[in-house]
C-alpha positions in Angstrom: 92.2 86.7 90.7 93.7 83.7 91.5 96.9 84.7 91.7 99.5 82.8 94.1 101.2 84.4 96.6 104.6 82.2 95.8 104.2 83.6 91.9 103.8 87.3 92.5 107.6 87.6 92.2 108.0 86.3 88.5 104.7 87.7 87.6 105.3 91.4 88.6 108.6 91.0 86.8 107.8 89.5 83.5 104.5 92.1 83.4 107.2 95.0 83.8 109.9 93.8 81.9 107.4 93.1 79.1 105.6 96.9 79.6 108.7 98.8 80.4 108.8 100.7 77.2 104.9 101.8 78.2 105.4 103.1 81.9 103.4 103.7 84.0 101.7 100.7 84.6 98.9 99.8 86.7 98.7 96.4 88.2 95.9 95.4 90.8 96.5 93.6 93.5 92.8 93.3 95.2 92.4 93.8 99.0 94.6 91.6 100.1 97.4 93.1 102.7 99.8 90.2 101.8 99.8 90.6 98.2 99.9 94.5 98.1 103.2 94.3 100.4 104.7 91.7 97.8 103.9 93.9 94.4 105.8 97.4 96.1 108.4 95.1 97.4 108.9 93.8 93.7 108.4 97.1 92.2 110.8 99.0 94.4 113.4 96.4 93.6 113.1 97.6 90.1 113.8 100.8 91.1 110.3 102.0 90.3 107.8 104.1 92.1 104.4 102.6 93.4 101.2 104.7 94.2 98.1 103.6 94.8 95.2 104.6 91.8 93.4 106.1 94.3 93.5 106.5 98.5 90.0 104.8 99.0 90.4 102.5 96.7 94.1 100.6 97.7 93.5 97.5 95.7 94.7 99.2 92.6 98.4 100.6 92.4 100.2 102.9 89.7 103.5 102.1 88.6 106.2 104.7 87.3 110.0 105.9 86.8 111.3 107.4 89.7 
């Protein structure tokens, strides 16, 4: 919560730099569209695979190795 859009970037990358060694991740992201298109556009760059925890529940995403 509380989150800013214009810090997702660093964020997203310190949290997986900092957890790549315990992949996969989860990160939330909450309801918001916005926000959920910025965390897989991050984690893709990474080359990492994004899925959500659950298809009713999109707020909530898993993060792995491709």
């Amino acid at each position: 919560h509380g989150v800013k859009h214009e810090n997702v970037e660093e964020l997203v990358n310190c949290f997986i730099n900092k957890n790549y060694n315990s992949i996969p991740l989860e990160i939330i992201t909450g309801n918001s569209a916005d926000m959920q298109q910025l965390v897989k556009k991050i984690v893709l760059s990474n080359n990492l695979k994004i899925e959500p925890t659950s298809y009713v529940n999109l707020g909530s995403y898993i993060i792995s190795n491709l």
